[in-house]
N, C-alpha and C positions, 0 to 999 in steps of 0.2 A: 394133500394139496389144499392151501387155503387159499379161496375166494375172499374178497372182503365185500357183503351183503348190505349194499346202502337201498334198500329195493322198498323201500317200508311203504308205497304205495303200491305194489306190484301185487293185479287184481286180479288174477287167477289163479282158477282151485286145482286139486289135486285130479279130478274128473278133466277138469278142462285141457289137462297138462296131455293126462292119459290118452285123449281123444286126440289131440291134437299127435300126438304122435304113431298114431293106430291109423293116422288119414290117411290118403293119398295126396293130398292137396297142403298147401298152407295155406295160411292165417288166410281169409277171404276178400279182405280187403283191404287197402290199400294204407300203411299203416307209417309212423313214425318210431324210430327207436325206442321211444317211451313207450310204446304201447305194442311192443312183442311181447307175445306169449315167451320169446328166449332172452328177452333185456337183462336177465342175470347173469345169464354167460357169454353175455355180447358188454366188447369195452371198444371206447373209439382211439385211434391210434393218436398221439403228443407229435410225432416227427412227421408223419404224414395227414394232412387233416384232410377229413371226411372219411377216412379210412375205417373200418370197421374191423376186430379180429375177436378170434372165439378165446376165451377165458381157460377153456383147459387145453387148447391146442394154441396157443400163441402165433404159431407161425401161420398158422391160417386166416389170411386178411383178407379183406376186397372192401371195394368201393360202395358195391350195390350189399344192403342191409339183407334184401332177399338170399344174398348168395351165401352168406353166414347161417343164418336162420336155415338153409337148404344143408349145410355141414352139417349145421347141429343136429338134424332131427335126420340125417341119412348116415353121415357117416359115425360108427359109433353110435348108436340111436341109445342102447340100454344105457351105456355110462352118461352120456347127457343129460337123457331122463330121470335118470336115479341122481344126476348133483342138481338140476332144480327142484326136485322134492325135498333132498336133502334140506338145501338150500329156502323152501318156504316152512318147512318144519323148525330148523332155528331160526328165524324170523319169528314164528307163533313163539318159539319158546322165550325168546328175549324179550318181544313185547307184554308175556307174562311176568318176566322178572323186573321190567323195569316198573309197570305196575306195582309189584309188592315193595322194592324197595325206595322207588321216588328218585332214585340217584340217575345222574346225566351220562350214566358208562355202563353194560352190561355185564354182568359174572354169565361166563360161559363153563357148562359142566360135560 
């Protein structure tokens, strides 16, 4: 499964992801799309606007951004977990390669 990772501001670490999924609770307070802890795996829907649906389960949408972010981190909790690590790990690694190379496109290995 490919994701396409446009996240290059997305400011949470590997610890934070961890905890965050070890909680009982979510994110604490009261938050905007841009600033979930799960904004990688969260895409907004084209035909229904305001809609929200999870990135590796597509058919699962809703309205309220809580109610995705509550899919992600319940149902399926390892696999979600393991593609936003995945997911901030090549992020580190591309913004190393774009560093060495200077070029405006990434080599992905």
């Amino acid at each position: 499964m490919n994701i396409t990772n446009s996240c290059s501001s997305y400011r949470y670490t590997p610890q934070q992801i961890e905890e965050f999924f070890a909680s009982d609770n979510g994110q604490m307070k009261e938050h905007f799309l841009e600033e979930s802890i799960c904004r990688p795996l969260i895409g907004k829907q084209i035909h229904k606007p305001y809609f929200h649906y999870c990135k590796i389960c597509p058919k699962v949408e809703n309205l309220h951004l809580e109610s995705i972010e509550h899919h992600i981190k319940f149902k399926d909790p390892k696999r979600h977990k393991a593609k936003l690590l995945e997911m901030m790990q090549e992020e580190v690694h591309m913004d190393k390669d774009e560093s060495k190379n200077g070029q405006d496109f990434t080599i992905r290995t």
